[in-house]
PLY file of the C-alpha trace (Angstrom):
ply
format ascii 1.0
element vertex 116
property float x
property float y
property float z
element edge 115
property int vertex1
property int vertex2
end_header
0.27 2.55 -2.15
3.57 2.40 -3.74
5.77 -0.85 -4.31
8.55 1.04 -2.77
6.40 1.06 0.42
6.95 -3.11 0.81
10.54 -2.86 1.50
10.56 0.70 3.55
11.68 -0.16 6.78
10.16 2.86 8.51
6.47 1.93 8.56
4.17 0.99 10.78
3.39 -2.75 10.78
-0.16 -2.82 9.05
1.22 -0.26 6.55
3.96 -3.47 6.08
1.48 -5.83 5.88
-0.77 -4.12 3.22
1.62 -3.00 1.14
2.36 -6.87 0.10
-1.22 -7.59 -0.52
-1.81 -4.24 -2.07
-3.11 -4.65 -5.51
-6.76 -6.08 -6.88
-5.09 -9.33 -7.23
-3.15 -10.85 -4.78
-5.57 -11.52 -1.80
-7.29 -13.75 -4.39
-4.11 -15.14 -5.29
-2.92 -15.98 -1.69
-6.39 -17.28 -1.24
-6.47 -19.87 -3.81
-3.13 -21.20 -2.95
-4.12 -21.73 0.47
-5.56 -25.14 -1.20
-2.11 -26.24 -2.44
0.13 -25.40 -6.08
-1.19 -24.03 -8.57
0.01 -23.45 -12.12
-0.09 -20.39 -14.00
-3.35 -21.40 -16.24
-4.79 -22.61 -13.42
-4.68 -19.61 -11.51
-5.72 -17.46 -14.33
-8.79 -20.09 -15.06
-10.05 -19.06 -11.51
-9.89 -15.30 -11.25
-11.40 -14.34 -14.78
-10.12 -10.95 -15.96
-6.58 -11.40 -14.97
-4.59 -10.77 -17.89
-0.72 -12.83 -18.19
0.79 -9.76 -17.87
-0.61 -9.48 -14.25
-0.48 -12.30 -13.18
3.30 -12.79 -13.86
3.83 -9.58 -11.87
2.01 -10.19 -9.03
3.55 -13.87 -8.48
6.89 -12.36 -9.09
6.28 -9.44 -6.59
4.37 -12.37 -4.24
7.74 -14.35 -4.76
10.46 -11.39 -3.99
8.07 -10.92 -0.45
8.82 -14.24 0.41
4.94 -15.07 0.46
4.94 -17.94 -3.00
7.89 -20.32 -4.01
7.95 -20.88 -7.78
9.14 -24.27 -8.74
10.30 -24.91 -12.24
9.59 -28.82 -13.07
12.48 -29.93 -15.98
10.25 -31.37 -18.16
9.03 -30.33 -21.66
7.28 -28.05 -22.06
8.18 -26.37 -18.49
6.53 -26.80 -15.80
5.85 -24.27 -13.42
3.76 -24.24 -9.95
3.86 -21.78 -7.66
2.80 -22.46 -3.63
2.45 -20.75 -0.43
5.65 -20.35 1.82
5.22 -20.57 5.02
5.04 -17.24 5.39
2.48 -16.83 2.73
0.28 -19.03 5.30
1.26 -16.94 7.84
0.12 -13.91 6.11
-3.00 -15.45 4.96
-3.86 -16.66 8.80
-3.32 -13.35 9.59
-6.00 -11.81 7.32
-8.65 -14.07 8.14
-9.71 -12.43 10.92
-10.13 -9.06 8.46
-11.57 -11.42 6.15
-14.51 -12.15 8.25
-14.88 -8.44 8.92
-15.54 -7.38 5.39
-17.96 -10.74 5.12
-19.82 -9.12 8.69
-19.80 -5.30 6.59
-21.30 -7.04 3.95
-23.84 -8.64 5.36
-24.72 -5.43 7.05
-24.45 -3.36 4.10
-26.87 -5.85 2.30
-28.95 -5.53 5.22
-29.46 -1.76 4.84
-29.65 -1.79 1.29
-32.87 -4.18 1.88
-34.47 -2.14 4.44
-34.26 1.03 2.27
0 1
1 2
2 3
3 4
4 5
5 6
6 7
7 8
8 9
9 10
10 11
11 12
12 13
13 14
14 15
15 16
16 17
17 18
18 19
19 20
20 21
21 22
22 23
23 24
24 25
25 26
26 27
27 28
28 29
29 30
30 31
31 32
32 33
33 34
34 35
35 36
36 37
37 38
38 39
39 40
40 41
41 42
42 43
43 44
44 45
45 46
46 47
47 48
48 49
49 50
50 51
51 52
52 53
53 54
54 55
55 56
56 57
57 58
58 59
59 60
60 61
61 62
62 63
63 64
64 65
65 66
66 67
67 68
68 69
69 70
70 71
71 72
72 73
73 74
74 75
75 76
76 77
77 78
78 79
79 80
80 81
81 82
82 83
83 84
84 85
85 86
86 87
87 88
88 89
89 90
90 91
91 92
92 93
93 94
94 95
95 96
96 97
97 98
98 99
99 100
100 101
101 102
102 103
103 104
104 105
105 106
106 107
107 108
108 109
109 110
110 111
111 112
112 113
113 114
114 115
């Protein structure tokens, strides 16, 4: 799915929905700011593989949704720690139910693959 698809206004609603997650990264993201701000490092610490580059993106595409709020401390060095909006906890509530689908179609596939 294209970025363009996250602001196209004539979608159906999941089609809305996914196209703001879409990406390997930001479920995990939105996920792990469920617990409260996080910094950059942090973040990256958590979800090895993730490369800077990424990461920036995704936060900044997370950010222009309206799902994170980046907050710039004015200390030095900078600061920064982004959080979940209230949206972003909206969104997140939202895919829990999914979430424990894929958990129950794991289980099952793990199932099958043991009574092969």
């Amino acid at each position: 799915m294209t970025r363009s698809r996250a602001q196209d206004l004539n979608v159906c609603g999941v089609t809305a929905a996914i196209a703001v997650v879409d990406g390997k990264w930001k479920t995990a993201l939105l996920w792990l700011l469920e617990s409260g701000p996080h910094r950059p490092g942090e973040l990256r610490r958590r979800l090895p593989g993730l490369s800077e580059k990424v990461l920036t993106q995704a936060l900044r595409e997370m950010e222009t949704d309206g799902l994170v709020h980046r907050e710039v401390h004015d200390v030095l060095p900078l600061k920064t720690e982004y959080s979940l909006t209230g949206f972003g906890r909206d969104l997140s509530e939202a895919l829990a139910p999914l979430s424990e689908w894929g958990h129950h179609r794991l289980q099952r596939l793990a199932e099958a693959t043991t009574a092969s």
